[in-house]
Structures are given as C-alpha cells and as structure tokens.
C-alpha positions as CSV (number, residue, x, y, z in Angstrom):
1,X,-23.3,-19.4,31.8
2,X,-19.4,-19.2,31.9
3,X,-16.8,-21.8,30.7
4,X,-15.9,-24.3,33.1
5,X,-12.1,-25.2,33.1
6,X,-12.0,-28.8,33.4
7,X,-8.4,-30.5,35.2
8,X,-6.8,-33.5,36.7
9,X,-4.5,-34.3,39.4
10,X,-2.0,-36.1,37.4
11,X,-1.6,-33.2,34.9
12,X,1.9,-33.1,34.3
13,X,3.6,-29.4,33.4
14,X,4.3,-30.3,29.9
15,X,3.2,-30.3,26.2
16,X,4.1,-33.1,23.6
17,X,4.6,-31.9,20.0
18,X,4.5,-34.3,17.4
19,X,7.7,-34.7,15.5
20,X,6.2,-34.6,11.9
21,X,5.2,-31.3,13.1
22,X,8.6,-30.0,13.7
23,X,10.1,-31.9,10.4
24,X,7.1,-30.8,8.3
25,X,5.5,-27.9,9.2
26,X,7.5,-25.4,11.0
27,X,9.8,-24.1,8.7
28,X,7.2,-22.8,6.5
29,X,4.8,-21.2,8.7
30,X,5.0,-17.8,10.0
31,X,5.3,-16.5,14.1
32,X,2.0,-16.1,14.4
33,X,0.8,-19.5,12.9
34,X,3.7,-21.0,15.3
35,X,2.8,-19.5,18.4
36,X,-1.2,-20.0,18.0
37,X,-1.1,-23.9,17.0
38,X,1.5,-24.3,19.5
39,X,-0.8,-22.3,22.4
40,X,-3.4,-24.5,21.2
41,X,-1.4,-27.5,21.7
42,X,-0.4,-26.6,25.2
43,X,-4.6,-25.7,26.1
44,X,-5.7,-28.7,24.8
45,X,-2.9,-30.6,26.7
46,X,-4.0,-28.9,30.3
47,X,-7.9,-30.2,29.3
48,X,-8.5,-25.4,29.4
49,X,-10.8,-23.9,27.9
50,X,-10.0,-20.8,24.9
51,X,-11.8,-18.2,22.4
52,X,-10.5,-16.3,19.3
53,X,-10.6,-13.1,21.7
54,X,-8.2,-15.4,24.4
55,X,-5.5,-16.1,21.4
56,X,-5.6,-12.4,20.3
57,X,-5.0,-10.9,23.8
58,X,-2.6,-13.7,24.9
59,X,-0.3,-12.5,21.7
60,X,-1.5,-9.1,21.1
61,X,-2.6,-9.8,17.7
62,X,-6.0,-8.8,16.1
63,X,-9.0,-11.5,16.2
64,X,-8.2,-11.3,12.2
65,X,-4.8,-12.2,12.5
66,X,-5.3,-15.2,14.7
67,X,-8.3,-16.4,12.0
68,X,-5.8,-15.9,9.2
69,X,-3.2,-18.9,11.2
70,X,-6.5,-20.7,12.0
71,X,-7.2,-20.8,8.8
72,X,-3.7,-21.6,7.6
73,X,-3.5,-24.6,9.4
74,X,-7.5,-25.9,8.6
75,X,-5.7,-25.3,4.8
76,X,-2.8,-27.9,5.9
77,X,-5.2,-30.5,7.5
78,X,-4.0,-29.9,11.0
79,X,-6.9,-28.7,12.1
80,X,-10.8,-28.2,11.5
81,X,-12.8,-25.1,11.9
82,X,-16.8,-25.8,13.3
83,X,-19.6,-23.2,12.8
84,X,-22.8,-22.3,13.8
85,X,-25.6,-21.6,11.3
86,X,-24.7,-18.0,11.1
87,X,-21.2,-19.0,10.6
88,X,-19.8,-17.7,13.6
89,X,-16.4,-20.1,14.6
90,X,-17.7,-22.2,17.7
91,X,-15.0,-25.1,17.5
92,X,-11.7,-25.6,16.9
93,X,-10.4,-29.4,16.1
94,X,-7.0,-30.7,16.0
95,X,-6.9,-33.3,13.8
96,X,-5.0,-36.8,14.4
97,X,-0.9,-36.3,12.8
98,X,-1.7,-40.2,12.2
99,X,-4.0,-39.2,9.5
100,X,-2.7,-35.6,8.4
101,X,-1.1,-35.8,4.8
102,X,2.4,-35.2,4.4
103,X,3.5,-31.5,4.4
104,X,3.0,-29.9,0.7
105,X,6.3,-30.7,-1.1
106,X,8.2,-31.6,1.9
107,X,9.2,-35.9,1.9
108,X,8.1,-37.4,5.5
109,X,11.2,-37.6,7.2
110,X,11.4,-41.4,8.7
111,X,11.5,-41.5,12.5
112,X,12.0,-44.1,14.9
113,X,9.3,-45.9,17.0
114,X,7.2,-44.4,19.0
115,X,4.9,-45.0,21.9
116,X,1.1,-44.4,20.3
117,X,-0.7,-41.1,21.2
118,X,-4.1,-40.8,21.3
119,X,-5.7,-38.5,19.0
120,X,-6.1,-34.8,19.9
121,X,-9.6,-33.5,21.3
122,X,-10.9,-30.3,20.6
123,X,-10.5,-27.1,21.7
124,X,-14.0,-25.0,21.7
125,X,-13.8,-21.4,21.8
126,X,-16.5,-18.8,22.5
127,X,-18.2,-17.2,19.1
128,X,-16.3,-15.1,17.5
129,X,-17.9,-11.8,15.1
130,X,-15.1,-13.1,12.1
131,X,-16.9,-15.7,9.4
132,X,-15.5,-17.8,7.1
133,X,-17.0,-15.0,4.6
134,X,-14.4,-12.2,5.7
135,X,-12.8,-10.6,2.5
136,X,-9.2,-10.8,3.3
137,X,-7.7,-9.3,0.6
138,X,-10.0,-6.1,0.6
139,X,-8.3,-2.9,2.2
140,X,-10.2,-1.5,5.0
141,X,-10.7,2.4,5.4
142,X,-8.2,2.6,8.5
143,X,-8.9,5.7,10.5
144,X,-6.3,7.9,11.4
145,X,-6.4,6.7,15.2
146,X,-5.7,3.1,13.8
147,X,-2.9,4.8,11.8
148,X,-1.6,6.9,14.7
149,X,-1.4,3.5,16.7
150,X,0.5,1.8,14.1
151,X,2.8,4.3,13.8
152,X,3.5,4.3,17.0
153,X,3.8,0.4,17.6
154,X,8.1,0.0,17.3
155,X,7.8,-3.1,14.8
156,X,6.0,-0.7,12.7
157,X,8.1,2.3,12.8
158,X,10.9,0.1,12.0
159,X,9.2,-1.2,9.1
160,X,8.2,2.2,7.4
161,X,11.3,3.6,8.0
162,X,13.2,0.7,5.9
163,X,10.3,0.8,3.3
164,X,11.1,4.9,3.0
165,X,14.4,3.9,2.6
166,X,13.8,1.7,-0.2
167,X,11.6,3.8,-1.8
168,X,13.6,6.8,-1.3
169,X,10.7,9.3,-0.4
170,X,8.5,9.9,3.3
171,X,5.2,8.0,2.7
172,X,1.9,9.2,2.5
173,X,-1.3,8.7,4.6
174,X,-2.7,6.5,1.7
175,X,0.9,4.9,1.7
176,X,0.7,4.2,5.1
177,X,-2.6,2.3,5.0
178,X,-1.2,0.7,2.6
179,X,1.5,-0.6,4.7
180,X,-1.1,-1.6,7.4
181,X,-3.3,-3.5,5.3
182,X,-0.3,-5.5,4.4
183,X,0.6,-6.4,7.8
184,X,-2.7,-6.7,9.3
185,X,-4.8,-7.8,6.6
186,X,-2.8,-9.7,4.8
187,X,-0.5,-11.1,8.3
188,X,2.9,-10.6,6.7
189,X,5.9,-10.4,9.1
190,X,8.1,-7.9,9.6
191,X,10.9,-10.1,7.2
192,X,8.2,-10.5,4.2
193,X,7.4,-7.5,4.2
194,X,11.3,-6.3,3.5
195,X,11.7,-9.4,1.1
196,X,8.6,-7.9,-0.9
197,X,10.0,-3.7,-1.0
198,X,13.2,-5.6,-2.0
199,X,11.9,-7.8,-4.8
200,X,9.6,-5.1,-6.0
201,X,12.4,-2.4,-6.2
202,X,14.5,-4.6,-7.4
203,X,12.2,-4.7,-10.5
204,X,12.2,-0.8,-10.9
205,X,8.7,-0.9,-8.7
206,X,8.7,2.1,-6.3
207,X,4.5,2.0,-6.9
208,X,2.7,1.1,-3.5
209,X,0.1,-0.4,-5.5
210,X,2.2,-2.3,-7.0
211,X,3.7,-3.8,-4.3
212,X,0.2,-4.0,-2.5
213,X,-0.8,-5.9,-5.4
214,X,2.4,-8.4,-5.1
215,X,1.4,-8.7,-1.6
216,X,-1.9,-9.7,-2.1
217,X,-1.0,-12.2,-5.1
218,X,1.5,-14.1,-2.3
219,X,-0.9,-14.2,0.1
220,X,-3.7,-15.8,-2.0
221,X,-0.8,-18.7,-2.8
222,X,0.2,-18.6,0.9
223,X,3.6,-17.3,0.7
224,X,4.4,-16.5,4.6
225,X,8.3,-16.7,4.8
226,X,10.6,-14.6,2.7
227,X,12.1,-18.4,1.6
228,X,8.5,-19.5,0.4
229,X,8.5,-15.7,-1.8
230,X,11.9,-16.6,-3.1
231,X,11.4,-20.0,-4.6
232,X,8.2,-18.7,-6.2
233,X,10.2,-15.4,-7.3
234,X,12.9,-18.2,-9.0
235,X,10.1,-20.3,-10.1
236,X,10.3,-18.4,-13.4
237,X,12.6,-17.1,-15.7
238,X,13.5,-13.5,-17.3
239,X,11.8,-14.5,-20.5
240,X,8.1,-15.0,-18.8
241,X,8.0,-11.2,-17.3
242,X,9.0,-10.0,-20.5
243,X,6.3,-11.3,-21.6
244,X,4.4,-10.3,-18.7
245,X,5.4,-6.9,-19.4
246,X,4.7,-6.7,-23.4
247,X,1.3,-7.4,-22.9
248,X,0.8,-4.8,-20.1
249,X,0.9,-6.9,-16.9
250,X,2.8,-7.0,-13.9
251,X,3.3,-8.8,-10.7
252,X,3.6,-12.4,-10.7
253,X,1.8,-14.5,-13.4
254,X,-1.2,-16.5,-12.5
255,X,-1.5,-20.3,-13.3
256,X,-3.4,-19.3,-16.8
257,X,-1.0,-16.6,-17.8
258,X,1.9,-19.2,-17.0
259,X,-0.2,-22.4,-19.1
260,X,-0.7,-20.0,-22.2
261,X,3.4,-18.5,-22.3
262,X,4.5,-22.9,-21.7
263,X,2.2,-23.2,-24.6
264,X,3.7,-20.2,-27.3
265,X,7.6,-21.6,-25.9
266,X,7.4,-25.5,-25.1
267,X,4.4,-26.5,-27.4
268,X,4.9,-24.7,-30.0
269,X,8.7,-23.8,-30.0
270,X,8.2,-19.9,-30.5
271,X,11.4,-18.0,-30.0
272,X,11.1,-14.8,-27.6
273,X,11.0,-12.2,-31.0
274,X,8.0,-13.8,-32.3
275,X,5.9,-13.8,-28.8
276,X,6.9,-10.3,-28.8
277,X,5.7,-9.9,-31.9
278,X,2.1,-11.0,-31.2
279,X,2.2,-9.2,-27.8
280,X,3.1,-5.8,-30.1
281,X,0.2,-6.7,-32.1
282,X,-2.0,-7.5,-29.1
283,X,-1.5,-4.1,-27.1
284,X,-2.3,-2.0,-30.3
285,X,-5.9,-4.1,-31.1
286,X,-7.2,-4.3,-27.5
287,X,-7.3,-3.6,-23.8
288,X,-8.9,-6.9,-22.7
289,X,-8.4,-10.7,-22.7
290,X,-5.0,-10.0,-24.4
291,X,-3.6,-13.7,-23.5
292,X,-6.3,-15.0,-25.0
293,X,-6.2,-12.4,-28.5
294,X,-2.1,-13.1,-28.5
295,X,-2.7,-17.0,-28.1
296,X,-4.9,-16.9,-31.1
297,X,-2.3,-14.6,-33.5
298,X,0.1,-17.6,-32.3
299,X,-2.1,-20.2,-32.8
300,X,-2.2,-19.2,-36.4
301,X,1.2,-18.5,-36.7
302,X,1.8,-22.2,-35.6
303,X,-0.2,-23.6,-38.1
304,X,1.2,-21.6,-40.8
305,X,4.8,-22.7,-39.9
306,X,6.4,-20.0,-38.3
307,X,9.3,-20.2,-36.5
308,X,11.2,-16.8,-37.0
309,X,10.6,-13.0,-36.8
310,X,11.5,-13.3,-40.7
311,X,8.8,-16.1,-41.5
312,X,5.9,-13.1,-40.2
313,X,6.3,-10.7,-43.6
314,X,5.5,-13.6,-45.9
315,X,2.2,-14.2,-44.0
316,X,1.5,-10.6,-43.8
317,X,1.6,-10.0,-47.4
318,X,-0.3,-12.8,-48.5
319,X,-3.1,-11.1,-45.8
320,X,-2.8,-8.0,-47.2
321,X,-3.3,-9.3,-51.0
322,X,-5.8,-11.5,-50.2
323,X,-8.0,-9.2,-48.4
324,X,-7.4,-6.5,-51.1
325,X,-8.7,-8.8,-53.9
326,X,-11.9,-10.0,-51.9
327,X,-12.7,-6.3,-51.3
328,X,-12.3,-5.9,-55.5
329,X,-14.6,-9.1,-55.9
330,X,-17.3,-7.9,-53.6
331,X,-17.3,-4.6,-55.2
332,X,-20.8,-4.1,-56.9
333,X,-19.3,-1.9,-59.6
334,X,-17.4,-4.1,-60.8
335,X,-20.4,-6.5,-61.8
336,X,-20.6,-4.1,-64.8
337,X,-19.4,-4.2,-68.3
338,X,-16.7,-2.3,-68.0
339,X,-16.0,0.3,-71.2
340,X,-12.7,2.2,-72.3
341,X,-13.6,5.2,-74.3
342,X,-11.2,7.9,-76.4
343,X,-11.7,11.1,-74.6
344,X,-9.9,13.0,-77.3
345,X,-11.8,11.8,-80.4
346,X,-15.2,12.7,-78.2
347,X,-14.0,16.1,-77.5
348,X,-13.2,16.5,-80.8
349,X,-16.4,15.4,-81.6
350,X,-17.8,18.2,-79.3
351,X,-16.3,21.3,-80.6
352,X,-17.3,20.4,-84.4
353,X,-20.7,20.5,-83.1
C-alpha cells in the first residue's frame, strides 16, 4: 500500500525554525546535517510524507550520508531514531526544543517572549537497508566504477587536485579510495577535508594512512567543521605530541593517553627530559601497552623522588648493585666453604715427587 500525503487548506507556504536552533546548533554542524534537519523541518511542517531514499535523492547524497546527519542530530537530542525488530529505521522524531538540552559547550543565548509552539510530530520514512549496526569507520572495497564516478564528480576533482598539491605527488588508486572513504564514509566536506591535508602536512605527514587515520579519530569525536578540528588541534600543547611521538604514536591522543601524560606533568611534576626518559626506556622493552609500562617507570620514579634527568643515575646504580649482590647471594656455590690454596708450594710439591 503507498503513503498517503496528508494536507490542509490553511497550510501556509512557510516553515518556522526555532531560534535556539539557529543560536545553538548551526554553526557547528556541517551542509549536509543543515540541509537534512532543515528539509525535515519543512516536511513535517506541510503534514508530507519522507524516506531515507527521498532525503538522499532530494540532495544527491548517499543513503549513508543522510544516516550519518540522522544520526548526528539523534546524538544532539534533536531528534529520535525508531526501528523495527530487524533494526531497519521506520521513524524519524523531532523532539520538542522545550526539552532539548542546551547545545554542548555553547551558553543558551536569552531570547525574548515567544508565542508557545506545539511540539513537533513525527516524520515516518519507509525502511531503509542501513542499521544502526553499520560500521562507519571501516573502508569499503570501492570499485573502480565508484572511483571513476568520483573522479569525475567536480567537488571531487577539486579536492584531489588540492590534496596532490599538498602532498606534492599524483595519487594512487589505493590513495584515491582513500580519499573517498573520507568523504563518503566518514561525511567530511570539501573544507575539512583541506583543514585535515593541512594539519597533517603541517606535521611532516604526507602518509595517507595517516591522515585516514586523523580522519577517522575526528569523526568518532564528531569534528564536522574545520573550526571544531581547530580547537581540538589547539586543545593540546607541543609537549603532549612529543610525547606522543617518543612512545611511537601518532595522530591525536585519546582520552587515556591524555589522563596518563596530565598525570607524569600535573600530578607528579615531571619535567619533559624525564618523561622522555621513561618513553626511551619504554620503546626499547616493548611494543605493547607502552602508556601503561612508561606510567609504571614514572610511578616509581615519583616515589623515589625524582624530579630531574640527573636524579635517574643515582637510582640506576643502586638497581644495578642491588641486583648484582642478590644474584651473588642466590648463587649455590657460594654456600661452600670457600678455600685459598698456594699453587706454588703444591707444584713444588709435585715435581719432588
């Protein structure tokens, strides 16, 4: 049975947006979050009928695409997603701005009365084939057709020839998908994806898994604005990728890295040299869990007293002799008697024989 579009005489040829909206939430989403809220706004307004399929066609984006802004907003409490027992989408709520939370880290800006607004209804699309389940931040195995098509597309020409430009070479096929994934998959317009060859080069990172794997760490925090990739890009200092980088990691630090280096320099006091230390010591004695091996040299090193480069040699020496004389102690020889003996008299004693 087909939809059935459902309208009224007085239906005025206009959409109200909500003014917290506009304060709150605009400036930090992306086009495509924009434009498929708004549309939804504007269908739920005219009592009309959508499905996933509709938004994708009416923007030429992929059904993925308009799931990643679904999903953005369900993240910001502007919406709800409903879905059947096979998790297939069937519903789309928009929730009340009466009850949605402020914006994350933006202050409510005041506004003047209002007349009251009724909350909004839902909008119930057809099934889509995309789940809540869909793995994001896997790459797919584009074909060459898909490639070929985004090659062709003029955004996307436009974007690898800057990227080329940055990286100073012609990219490869594997390159290219690459490039794909990170504006398909992972939804990132045309201006993130310059900010990201920019920061990453900026760093000395030409590597396109590198930057593939900056990409995907912004888009798990929901960086969707070149702005939002700053401030996290300025969230923290020189000091934290070097020690990042002495322990054999790159891109940007996750929340545990971050608690362990506020631990070795705010908690315990630890000047850069002697984190560096540790790290040294960490990259020679193992390949895994090195946060967790370094925190335990400088956990040790805290207790001791440390609080200089020069307080180390001390505290390796005393190590050194320490584990020396247990290894004399547990020696089984040396539970015997032991004897000194005049070799010369004996061999004397030998040759008068």
């Amino acid at each position: 049975m087909g939809r059935l579009t459902i309208y009224q005489d007085n239906y005025t040829n206009s959409t109200v947006i909500s003014n917290r909206f506009i304060d709150e939430y605009m400036k930090t989403a992306n086009d495509a979050q924009l434009k498929i809220y708004l549309y939804l706004i504007r269908m739920m307004s005219a009592r009309l009928s959508t499905s996933i399929s509709d938004l994708a066609d009416m923007f030429n984006y992929t059904e993925k695409d308009v799931m990643r802004a679904l999903k953005y907003w369900e993240k910001n409490n502007l919406l709800s997603l409903e879905y059947d027992e096979h998790k297939n989408v069937t519903g789309i709520h928009l929730m009340d701005f009466a009850a949605a939370p402020a914006a994350p880290g933006i202050a409510p800006v005041p506004t003047v009365s209002a007349p009251s607004v009724s909350p909004l209804a839902s909008v119930v699309p057809i099934s889509s084939k995309l789940t809540s389940d869909d793995n994001t931040y896997e790459k797919p195995d584009y074909t060459l057709d898909e490639l070929k098509a985004f090659k062709s597309d003029e955004a996307a020409s436009r974007l690898l020839f800057i990227t080329e430009q940055y990286l100073k070479k012609t990219l490869s096929p594997n390159e290219v998908r690459t490039m794909l994934f990170i504006s398909d998959r992972l939804g990132f317009s045309e201006d993130l994806v310059d900010y990201l060859i920019q920061y990453c080069v900026g760093r000395g990172k030409k590597d396109l898994r590198y930057i593939e794997k900056v990409a995907i760490s912004w888009a798990q925090q929901g960086i969707s604005t070149p702005k939002q990739a700053a401030r996290l890009a300025g969230k923290y200092d020189k000091s934290v990728y070097d020690i990042m980088k002495a322990l054999g990691k790159s891109g940007t630090p996750t929340e545990t890295e971050v608690s362990y280096i506020m631990r070795w320099t705010k908690e315990f006091g630890f000047v850069s040299d002697v984190i560096l230390a540790a790290c040294e010591r960490t990259v020679l004695a193992t390949d895994n869990h090195r946060f967790e091996y370094a925190d335990s040299i400088l956990t040790s090193w805290h207790k001791a007293g440390v609080h200089y480069r020069s307080d180390i040699q001390p505290l390796d020496e005393h190590y050194h002799k320490t584990k020396a004389a247990k290894a004399v102690a547990n020696n089984k020889f040396n539970q015997f008697k032991q004897n000194s003996y005049d070799f010369d008299a004996l061999e004397q004693e030998l040759l008068s024989n």
